[in-house]
C-alpha positions in Angstrom: 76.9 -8.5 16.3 76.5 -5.5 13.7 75.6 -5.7 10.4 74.4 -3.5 7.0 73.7 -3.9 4.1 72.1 -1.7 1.3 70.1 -3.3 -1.2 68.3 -2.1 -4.4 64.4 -1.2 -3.8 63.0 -4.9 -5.1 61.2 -7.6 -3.4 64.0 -10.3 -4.6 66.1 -8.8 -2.9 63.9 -8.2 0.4 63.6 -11.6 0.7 67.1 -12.7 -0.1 68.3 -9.7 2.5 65.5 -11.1 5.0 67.0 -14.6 4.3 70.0 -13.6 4.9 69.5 -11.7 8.3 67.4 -14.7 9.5 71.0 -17.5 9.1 72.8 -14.3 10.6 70.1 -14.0 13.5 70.0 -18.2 14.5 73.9 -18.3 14.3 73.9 -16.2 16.8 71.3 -17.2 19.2 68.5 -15.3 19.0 65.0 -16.3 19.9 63.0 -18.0 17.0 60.3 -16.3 17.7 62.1 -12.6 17.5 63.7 -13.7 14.7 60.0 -14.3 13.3 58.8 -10.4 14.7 62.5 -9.4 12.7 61.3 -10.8 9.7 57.8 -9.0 9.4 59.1 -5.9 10.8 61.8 -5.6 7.9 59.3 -6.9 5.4 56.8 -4.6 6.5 58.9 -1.2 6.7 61.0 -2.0 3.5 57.8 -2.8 1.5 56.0 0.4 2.3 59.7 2.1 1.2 59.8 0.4 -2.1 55.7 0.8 -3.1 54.6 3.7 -1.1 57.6 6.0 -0.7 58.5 5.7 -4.3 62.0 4.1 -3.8 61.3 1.8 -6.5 60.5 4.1 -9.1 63.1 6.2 -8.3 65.2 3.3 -7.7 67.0 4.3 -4.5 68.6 1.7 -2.4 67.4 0.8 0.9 70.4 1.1 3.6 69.4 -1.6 6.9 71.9 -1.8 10.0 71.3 -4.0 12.7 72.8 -4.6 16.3 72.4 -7.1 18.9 73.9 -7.4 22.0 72.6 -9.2 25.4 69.8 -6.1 26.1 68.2 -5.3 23.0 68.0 -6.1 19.1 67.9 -2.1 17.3 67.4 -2.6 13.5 67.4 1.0 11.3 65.8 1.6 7.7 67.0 4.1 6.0 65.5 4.9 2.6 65.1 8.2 0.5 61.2 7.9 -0.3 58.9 10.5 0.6 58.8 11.8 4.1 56.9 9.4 6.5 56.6 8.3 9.8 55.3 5.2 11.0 54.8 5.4 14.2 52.4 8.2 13.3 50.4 6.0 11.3 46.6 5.2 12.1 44.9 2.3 13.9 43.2 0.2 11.8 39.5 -0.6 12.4 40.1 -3.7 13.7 36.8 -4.2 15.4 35.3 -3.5 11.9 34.6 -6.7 9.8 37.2 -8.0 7.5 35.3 -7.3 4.8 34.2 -3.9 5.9 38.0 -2.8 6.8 40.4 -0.6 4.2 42.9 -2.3 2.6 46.2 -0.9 4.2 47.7 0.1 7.7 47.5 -3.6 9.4 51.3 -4.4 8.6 52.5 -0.8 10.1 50.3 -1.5 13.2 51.8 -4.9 13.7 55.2 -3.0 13.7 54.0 -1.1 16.5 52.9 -3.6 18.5 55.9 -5.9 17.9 58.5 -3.1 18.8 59.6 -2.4 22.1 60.4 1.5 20.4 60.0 2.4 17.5 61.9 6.0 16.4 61.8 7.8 13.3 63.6 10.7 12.0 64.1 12.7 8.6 67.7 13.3 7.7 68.1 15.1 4.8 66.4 13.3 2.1 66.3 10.4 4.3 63.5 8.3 6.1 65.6 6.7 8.9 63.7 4.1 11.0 64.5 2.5 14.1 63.0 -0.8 16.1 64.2 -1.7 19.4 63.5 -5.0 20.5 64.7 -6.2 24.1 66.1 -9.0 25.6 66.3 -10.9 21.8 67.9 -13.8 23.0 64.5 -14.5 25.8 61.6 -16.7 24.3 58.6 -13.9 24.2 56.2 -13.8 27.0 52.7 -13.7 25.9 50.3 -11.0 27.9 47.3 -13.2 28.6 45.4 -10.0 30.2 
């Protein structure tokens, strides 16, 4: 299965996109709970496009294409906010107590941990994003180390 679609730098129509690719994921099989880690990673990388990179003032689009196949799930961002990479991004101080951490970094280190890869790239005057996920159709395996 392949799919994009570009949609203007608002949270309506986040959600409606993220709505859209969750019907799109189920009809074809893929594990409820990846279809949960699809969801926040989307959410997550589009949100800090629209509010941190500017896309919204500037109103540029957000572009998402997504594959899946037996192997691996590979969803790309693309957006044209400021330059950033977020697999560069800090840890948070998670040991630190919650009302003692920053506000900020949590959602971009959940990214990291859900992703099998995570790539990024500047094109032009283009962020370009991409999460692999493997074997998307498998229920996940917890790591109870």
């Amino acid at each position: 299965m392949k799919m994009q679609r570009d949609i203007p730098p608002s949270l309506e129509a986040l959600a409606r996109l993220n709505d859209d690719l969750e019907g799109r994921l189920q009809a074809q099989g893929v594990d409820a709970e990846r279809i949960g880690q699809v969801r926040l990673i989307v959410e997550e990388l589009a949100c800090n496009a629209i509010h941190h990179g500017q896309c919204a003032r500037a109103q540029a689009p957000l572009r998402l294409q997504l594959q899946v196949d037996a192997q691996a799930l590979v969803l790309e961002l693309h957006d044209r906010g400021q330059a950033f990479d977020p697999s560069s991004a800090p840890v948070p101080a998670l040991e630190a107590e919650l009302a003692e951490r920053p506000i900020g970094g949590l959602g971009l280190y959940l990214v990291q941990q859900l992703a099998d890869q995570l790539d990024y790239r500047r094109e032009g005057d283009a962020n370009i994003v991409r999460v692999t996920l493997l074997d998307p159709f498998s229920p996940v395996l917890e790591d109870l180390s």
